[in-house]
C-alpha positions in Angstrom: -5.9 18.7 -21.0 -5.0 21.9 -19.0 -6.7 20.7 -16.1 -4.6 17.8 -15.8 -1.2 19.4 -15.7 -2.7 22.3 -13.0 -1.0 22.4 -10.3 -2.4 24.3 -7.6 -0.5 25.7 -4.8 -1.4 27.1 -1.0 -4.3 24.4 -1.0 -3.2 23.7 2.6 -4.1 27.1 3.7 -7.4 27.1 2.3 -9.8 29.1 4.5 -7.6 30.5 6.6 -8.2 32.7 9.3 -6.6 34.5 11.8 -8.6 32.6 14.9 -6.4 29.2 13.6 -2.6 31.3 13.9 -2.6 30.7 17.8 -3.1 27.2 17.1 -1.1 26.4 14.2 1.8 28.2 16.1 1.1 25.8 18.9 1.5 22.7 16.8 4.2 23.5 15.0 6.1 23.2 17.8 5.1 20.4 19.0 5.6 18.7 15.4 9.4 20.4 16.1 9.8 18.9 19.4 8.1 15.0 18.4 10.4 15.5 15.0 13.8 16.3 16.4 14.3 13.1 17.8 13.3 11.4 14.6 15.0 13.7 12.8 18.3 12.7 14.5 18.0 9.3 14.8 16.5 8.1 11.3 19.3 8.7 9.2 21.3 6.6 11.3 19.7 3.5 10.0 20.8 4.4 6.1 24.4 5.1 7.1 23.7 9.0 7.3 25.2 11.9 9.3 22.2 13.1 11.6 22.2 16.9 10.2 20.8 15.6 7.4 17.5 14.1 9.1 17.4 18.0 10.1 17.5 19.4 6.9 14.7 16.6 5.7 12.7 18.1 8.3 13.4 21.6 7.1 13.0 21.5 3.5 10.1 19.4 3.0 7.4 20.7 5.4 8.0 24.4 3.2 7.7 22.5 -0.1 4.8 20.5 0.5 2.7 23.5 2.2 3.0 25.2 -1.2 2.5 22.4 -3.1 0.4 19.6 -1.0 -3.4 19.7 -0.4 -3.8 18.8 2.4 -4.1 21.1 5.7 -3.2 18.6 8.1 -0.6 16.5 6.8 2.9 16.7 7.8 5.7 14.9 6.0 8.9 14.3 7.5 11.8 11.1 7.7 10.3 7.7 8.0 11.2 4.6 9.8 9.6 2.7 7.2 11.0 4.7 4.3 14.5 5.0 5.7 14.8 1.1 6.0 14.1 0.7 2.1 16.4 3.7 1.3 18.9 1.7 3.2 18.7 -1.3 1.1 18.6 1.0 -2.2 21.6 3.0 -1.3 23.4 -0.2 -0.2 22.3 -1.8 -3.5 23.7 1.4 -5.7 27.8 1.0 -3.8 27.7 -2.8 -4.8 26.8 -1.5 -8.7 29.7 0.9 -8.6 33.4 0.0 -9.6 35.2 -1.1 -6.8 38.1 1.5 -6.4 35.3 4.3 -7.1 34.9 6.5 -4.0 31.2 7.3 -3.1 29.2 9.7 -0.3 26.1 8.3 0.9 24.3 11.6 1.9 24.8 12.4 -2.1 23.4 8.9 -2.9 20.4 9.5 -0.8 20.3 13.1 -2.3 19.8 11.7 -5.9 17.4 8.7 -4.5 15.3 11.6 -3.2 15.2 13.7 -6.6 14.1 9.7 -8.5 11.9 9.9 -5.7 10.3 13.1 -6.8 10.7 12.5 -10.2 8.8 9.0 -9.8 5.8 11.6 -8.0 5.8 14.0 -10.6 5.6 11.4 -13.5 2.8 9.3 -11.9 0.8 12.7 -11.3 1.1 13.3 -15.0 0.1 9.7 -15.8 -2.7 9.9 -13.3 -1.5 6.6 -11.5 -2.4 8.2 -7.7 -4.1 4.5 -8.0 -0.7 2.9 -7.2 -1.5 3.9 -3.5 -3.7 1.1 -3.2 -1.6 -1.5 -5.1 -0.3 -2.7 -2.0 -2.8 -3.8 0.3 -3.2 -3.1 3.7 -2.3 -6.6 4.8 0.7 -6.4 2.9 1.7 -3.6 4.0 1.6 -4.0 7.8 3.3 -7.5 7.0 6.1 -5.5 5.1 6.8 -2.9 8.0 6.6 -5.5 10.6 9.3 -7.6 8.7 11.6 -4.3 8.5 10.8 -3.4 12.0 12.1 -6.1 13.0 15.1 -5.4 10.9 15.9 -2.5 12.4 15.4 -3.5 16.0 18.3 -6.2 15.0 20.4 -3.1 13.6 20.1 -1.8 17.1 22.5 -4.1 18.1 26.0 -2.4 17.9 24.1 1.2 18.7 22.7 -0.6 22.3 26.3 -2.9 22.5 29.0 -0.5 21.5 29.6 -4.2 19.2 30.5 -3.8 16.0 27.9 -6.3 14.2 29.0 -7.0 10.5 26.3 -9.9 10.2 23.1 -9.3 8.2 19.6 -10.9 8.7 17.6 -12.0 11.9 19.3 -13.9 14.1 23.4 -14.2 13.0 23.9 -10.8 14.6 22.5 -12.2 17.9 24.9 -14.9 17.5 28.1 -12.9 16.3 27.1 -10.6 19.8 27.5 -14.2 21.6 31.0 -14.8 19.8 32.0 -10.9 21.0 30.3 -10.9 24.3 33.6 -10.1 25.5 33.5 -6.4 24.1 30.1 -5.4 25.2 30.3 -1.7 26.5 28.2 -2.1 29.2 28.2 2.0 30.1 26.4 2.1 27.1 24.0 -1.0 27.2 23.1 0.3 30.5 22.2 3.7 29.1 20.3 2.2 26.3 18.4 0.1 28.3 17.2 2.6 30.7 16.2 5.0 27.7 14.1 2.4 26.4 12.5 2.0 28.9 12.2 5.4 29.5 10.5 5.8 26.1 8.0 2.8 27.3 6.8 4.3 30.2 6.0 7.4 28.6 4.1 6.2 25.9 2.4 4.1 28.5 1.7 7.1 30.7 0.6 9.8 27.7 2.6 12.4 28.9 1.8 15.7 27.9 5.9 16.3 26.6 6.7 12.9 24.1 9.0 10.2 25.0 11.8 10.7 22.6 12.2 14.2 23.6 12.9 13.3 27.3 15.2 11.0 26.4 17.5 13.2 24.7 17.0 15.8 27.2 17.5 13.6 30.3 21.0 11.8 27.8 22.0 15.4 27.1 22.3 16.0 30.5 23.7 12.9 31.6 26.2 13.5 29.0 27.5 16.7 30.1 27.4 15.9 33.7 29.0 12.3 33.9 31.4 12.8 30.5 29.9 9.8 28.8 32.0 10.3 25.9 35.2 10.3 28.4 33.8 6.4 29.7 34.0 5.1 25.9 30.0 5.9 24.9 29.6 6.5 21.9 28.0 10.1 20.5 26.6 11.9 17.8 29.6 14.3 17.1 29.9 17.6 15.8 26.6 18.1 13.3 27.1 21.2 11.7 25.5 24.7 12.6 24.6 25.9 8.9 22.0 25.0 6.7 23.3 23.5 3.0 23.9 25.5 0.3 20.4 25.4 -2.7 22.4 22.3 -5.0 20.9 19.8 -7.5 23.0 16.4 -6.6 24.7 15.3 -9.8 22.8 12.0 -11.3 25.7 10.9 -14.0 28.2 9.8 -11.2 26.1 6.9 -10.3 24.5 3.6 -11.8 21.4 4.8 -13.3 19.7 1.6 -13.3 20.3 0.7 -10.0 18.8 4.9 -8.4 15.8 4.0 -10.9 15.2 0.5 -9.6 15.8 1.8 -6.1 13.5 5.3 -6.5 11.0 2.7 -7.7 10.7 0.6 -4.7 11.2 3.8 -2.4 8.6 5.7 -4.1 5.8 2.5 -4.1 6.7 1.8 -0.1 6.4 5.5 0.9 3.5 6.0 -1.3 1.7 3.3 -0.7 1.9 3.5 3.0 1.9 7.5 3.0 -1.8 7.0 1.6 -3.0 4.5 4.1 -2.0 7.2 6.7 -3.6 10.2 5.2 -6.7 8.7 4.8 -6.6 6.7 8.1 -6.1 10.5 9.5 -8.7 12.3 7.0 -12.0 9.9 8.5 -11.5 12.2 11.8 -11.2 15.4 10.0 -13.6 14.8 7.1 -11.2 15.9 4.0 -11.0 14.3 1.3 -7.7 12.6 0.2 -7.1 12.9 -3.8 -4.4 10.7 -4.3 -3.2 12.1 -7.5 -2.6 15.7 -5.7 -0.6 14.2 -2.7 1.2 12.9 -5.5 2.1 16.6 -6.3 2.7 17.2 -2.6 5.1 14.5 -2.1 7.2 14.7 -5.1 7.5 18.7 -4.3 9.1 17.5 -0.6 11.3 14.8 -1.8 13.1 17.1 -4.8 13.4 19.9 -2.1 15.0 17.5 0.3 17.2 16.3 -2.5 18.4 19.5 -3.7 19.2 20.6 0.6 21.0 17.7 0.7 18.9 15.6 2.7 17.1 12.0 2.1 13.4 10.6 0.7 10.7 11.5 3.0 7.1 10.3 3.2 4.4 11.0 5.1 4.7 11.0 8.9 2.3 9.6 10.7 3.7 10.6 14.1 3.9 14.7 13.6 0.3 14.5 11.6 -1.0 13.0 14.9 0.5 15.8 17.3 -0.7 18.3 14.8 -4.3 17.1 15.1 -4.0 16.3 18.1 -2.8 19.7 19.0 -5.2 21.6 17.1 -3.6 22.1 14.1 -5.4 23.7 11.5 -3.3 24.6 8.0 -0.4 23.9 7.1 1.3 27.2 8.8 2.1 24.4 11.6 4.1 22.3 9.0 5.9 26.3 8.6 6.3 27.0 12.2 8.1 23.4 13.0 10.3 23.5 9.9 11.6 27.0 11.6 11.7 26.1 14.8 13.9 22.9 13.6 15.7 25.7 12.0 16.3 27.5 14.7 17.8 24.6 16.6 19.9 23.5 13.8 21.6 27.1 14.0 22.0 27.9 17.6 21.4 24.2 19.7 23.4 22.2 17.6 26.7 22.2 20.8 24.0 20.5 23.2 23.2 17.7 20.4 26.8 16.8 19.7 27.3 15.1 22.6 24.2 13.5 22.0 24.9 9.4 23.7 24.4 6.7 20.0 23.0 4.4 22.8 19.7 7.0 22.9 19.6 7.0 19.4 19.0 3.7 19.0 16.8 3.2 22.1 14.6 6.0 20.0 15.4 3.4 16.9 14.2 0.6 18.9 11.1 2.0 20.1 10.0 3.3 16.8 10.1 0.1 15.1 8.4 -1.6 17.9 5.5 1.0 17.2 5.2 -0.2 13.6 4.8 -3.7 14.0 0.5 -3.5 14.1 -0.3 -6.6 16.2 -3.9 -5.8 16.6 -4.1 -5.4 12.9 -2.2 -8.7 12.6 -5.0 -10.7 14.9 -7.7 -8.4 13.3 -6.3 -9.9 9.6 -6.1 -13.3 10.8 -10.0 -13.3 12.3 -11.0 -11.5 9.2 -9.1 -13.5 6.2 -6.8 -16.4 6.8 -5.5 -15.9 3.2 -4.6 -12.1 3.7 -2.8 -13.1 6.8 -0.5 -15.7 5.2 0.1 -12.5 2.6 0.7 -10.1 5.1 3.6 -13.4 7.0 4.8 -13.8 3.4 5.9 -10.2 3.0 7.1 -10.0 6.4 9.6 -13.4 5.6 10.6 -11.5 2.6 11.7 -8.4 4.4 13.5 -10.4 7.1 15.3 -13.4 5.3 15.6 -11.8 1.5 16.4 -7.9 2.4 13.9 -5.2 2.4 14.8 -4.2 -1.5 14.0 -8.2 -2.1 11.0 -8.1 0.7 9.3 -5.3 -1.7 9.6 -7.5 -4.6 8.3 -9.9 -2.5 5.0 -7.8 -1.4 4.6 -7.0 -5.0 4.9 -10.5 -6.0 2.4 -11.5 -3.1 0.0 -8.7 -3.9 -0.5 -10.5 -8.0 -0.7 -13.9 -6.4 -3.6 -13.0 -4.0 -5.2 -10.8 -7.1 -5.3 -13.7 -9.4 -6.2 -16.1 -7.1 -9.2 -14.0 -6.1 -9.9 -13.7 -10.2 -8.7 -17.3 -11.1 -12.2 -19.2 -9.5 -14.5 -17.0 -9.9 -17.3 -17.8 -8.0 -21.0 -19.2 -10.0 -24.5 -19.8 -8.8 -27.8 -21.3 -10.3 -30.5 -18.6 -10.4 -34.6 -19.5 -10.0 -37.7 -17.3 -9.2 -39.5 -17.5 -6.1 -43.6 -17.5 -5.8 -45.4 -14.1 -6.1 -42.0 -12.1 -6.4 -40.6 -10.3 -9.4 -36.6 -11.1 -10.2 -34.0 -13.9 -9.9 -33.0 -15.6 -6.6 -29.4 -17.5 -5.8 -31.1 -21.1 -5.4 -28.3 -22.0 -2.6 -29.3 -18.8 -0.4 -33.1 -19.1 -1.0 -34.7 -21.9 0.2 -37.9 -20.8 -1.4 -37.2 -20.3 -5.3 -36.9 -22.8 -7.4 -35.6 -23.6 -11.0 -37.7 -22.8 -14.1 -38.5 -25.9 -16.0 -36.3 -26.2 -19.3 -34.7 -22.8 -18.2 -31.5 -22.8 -16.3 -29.6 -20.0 -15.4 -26.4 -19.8 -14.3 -24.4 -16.2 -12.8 -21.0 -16.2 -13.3 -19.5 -13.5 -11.0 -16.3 -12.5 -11.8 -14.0 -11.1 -15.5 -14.0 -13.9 -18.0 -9.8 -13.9 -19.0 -7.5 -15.9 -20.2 -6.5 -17.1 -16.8 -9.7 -18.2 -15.4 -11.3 -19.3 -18.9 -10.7 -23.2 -18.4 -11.6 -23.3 -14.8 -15.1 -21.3 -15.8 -15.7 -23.8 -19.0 -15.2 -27.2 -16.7 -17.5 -25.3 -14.1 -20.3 -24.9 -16.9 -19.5 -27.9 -17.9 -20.2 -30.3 -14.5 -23.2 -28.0 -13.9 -24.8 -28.4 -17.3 -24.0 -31.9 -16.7 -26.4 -32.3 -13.4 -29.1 -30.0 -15.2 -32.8 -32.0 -16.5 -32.8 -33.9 -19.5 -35.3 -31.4 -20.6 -33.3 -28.0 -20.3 -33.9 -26.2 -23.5 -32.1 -22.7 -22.8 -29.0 -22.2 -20.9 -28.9 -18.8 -19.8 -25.3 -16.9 -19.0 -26.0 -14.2 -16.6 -23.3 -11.5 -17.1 -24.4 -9.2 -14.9 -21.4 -9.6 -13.1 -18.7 -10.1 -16.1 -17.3 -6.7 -16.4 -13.8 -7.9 -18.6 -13.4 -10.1 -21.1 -11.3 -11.1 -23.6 -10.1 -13.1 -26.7 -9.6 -16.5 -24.9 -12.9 -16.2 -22.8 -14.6 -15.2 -26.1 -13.6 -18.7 -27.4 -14.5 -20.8 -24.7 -18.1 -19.1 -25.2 -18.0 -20.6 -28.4 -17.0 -24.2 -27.3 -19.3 -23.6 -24.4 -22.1 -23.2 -27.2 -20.9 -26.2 -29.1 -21.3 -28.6 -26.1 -25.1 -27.1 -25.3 -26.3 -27.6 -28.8 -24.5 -31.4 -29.5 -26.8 -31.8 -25.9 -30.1 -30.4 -27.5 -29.8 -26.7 -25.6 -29.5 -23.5 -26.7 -26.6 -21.2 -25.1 -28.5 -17.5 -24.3 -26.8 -14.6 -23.3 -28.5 -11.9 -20.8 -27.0 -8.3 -19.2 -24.1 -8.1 -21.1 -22.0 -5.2 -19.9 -21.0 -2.4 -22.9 -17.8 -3.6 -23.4 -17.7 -7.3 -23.1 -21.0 -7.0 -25.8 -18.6 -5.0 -28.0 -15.6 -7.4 -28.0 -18.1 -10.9 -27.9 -19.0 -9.1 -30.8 -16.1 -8.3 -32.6 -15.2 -12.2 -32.2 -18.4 -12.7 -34.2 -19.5 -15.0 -31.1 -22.8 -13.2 -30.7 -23.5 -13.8 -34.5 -22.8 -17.5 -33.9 -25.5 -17.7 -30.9 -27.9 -15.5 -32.8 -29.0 -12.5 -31.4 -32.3 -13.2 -30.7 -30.5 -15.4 -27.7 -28.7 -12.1 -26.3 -30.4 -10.1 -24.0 -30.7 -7.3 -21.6 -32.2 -8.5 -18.4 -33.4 -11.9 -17.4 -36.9 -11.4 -17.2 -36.8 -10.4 -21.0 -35.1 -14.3 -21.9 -37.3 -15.5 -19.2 -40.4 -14.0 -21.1 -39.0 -15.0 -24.8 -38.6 -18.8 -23.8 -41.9 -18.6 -22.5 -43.4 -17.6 -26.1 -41.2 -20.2 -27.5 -42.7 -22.9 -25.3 -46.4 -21.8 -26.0 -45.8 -22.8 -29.9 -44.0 -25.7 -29.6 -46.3 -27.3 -27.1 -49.7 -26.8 -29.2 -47.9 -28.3 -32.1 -46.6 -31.7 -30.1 -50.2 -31.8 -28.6 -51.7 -31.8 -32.4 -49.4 -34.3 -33.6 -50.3 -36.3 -30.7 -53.9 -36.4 -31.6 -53.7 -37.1 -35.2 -51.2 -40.3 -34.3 -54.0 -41.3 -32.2 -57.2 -40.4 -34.8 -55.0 -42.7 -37.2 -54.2 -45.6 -34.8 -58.6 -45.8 -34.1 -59.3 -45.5 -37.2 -57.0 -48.9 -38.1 
């Protein structure tokens, strides 16, 4: 039990030596410089004043390089996560009373601390399995449904409009009805950063995209008074770090920061995993999602109690780390300081900071997370996962992205249970001169036993997929020979079962022996022995009919056979003595 409340900290510096410092240093500053954009720009699609993307990137590189385990991995704001905190936050003002007053950097404080406190608690429960709850087809349908949403949020940033419509395409039109105010100054601005941004991602320039654009709008800026023409900028962001608070919990709707925690928590989680192990096959470590868990709750409650928002893990900075040369996480140390650093003595240069830049930055980033080689690679692979992965992104578009994760969820059960519901069955036979039990549809060669069929059932026997199993036994039982004596249930494959399944056994008996067959059970699993037992079904059978392999009930019929043949060829014999002798 003590083991499982350890928590062991410095695990990023593992190993260290003093050959890795000159690289470390290295990429922690280029984590600084590929962050500050980011760091500026993503709190803009929650409603939040930039400094606080700053103090993200401050506070939770320190805590999860005493508390994470991994060297490499870098956490930081998240386009993905900032979209769903968005939603939350929105979704916590509508719960509060109307004439109640409210500060969204202290709502997305207090989501962050849920956040951590959703980490922590799923690390003590040991549910680091929630990573993989959502699917990897769900989850690049989910972030290319709120990609798309935040390209459309661009909107007003790109227009200098102010767009009150929500969903995909009634902003577009309420532009149309405003085209009239259209700044074009800043359109013009916006368009050329974008672009901008393209060309250097297209190019792989050595210095990254976003941070020439805000040096090259910096400039710009200063030299041409864009704020003077009407373009729109960041303002003043302030040149001190927060003061060490905890962000009072009672002044808001609890239900609504739990339900919006949750659905932050699962998103970021869930997709923070899918990157550190996409990033840990090229460096050979070993992700334990149950630690990470550790990791991650460590950096949201010290972004929550610096004032700052939920954070996840980026996938942008762990890529210039690695491919920097990072080795430990002293590069998550040196780019929290140099951001630091920035915050304290550059913070005049980012004030005048053009909003058109921000949300050419926006616009780019969420172009980067719709995956549409994944999408075509989906759709060639599984044309069932792909109408998943188009469900979830509907959901994030047309329903919200709070509604959209309710929506992956919900897609996630349906494709689970429809993978359990039919589980799959095949006839087993023995082929010529070889030992074992052969799939009669994928070996042309083996063939049936004579008055011994067996039948594999691969897949959990519940309550759900019970019916569908029994009318399956039942139409092949149906085609078998008249002269099938034994039906044999391989269960190699059933690993679950329950109460219901346990029944339909039974009827499933009940129907071989009103035909003249008996119902045999081989390679029961441990547990599904123990609860077929328990239901007194395995008493009912007999258990000379349960067995542990097939050859063993292959073997047992065959010594069944050999006594009941001599005895029909005796009576045979006397019948005929009899009939001569009349």
């Amino acid at each position: 039990m003590s083991n499982r409340f350890h928590v062991p900290v410095f695990s990023g510096f593992g190993g260290f030596r003093a050959a890795w410092l000159p690289s470390d240093i290295s990429a922690g500053l280029a984590i600084a410089a590929v962050g500050l954009p980011s760091a500026i720009a993503y709190p803009a699609i929650a409603g939040l004043p930039p400094e606080t993307g700053l103090y993200a990137s401050i506070a939770a590189p320190v805590a999860y390089a005493v508390f994470g385990p991994s060297h490499r991995m870098i956490v930081g704001p998240d386009a993905g996560t900032m979209t769903v905190l968005a939603a939350a936050t929105a979704s916590v003002i509508a719960a509060m009373p109307a004439a109640a007053s409210y500060d969204r950097a202290a709502i997305a404080a207090v989501l962050a601390l849920a956040v951590g406190g959703c980490c922590l608690a799923a690390r003590l429960l040991r549910l680091g399995v929630l990573a993989t709850f959502l699917s990897r087809p769900i989850l690049v349908g989910f972030f290319a449904g709120i990609s798309l949403s935040i390209l459309v949020g661009q909107i007003g940033r790109f227009t200098g409009v102010s767009i009150e419509a929500d969903g995909l395409f009634q902003p577009f039109l309420e532009l149309l009805q405003k085209s009239a105010d259209i700044h074009w100054p800043s359109l013009m601005l916006a368009g050329t950063m974008f672009v901008l941004l393209q060309i250097a991602a297209a190019l792989r320039l050595p210095i990254p995209g976003p941070v020439i654009a805000i040096v090259v709008s910096v400039a710009l800026s200063a030299v041409l008074d864009l704020k003077g023409m009407g373009v729109a900028v960041v303002g003043d962001i302030p040149s001190t770090v927060p003061h060490l608070s905890l962000p009072s919990v009672s002044v808001f709707p609890l239900s609504e920061v739990l339900l919006g925690a949750a659905a932050i928590f699962l998103v970021s989680f869930g997709s923070g995993i899918v990157t550190a192990r996409s990033f840990a096959t090229r460096t050979g470590e070993h992700v334990d999602a149950n630690r990470e868990l550790v990791g991650l709750g460590a950096a949201n409650v010290a972004a929550a109690v610096f004032g700052a928002f939920p954070v996840s893990m980026s996938d942008s900075r762990t890529a210039i780390n690695l491919s920097v040369g990072g080795k430990s996480q002293l590069a998550g140390l040196v780019s929290a300081a140099a951001l630091l650093v920035t915050l304290l003595y550059l913070s005049r240069a980012l004030n005048i900071l053009p909003t058109p830049t921000l949300g050419a930055i926006l616009a780019a980033a969420a172009i980067s997370l719709i995956d549409v080689r994944e999408l075509r690679q989906i759709w060639r692979v599984s044309r069932a996962e792909f109408v998943f992965a188009l469900v979830t992104m509907w959901g994030a578009i047309s329903l919200g992205v709070l509604n959209g994760v309710v929506i992956a969820i919900a897609a996630t059960l349906a494709y689970l249970l429809l993978k359990m519901m039919f589980p799959r069955d095949a006839l087993l036979g023995r082929r010529q001169g070889r030992d074992g039990f052969y799939k009669l549809h994928r070996t042309p060669d083996a063939r049936p036993v004579p008055g011994f069929a067996v039948c594999m059932v691969q897949g959990s026997l519940l309550f759900f997929n019970a019916d569908y199993v029994q009318s399956r036994i039942r139409t092949i039982v149906d085609e078998l020979p008249e002269d099938t004596r034994w039906f044999v249930l391989d269960a190699s494959a059933v690993v679950q079962i329950d109460s219901t399944a346990a029944v339909m056994l039974d009827g499933v008996r009940d129907d071989l022996a009103r035909r003249g067959t008996t119902l045999v059970l081989a390679e029961l699993h441990a547990e599904v022995r123990d609860l077929l037992e328990r239901a007194g079904v395995l008493q009912r059978i007999g258990k000379a009919f349960v067995f542990d392999d097939l050859d063993d009930a292959l073997r047992a019929f065959e010594t069944e056979q050999s006594r009941i043949i001599p005895q029909e060829t005796t009576g045979t014999a006397g019948l005929q003595t009899q009939h001569q002798e009349e």
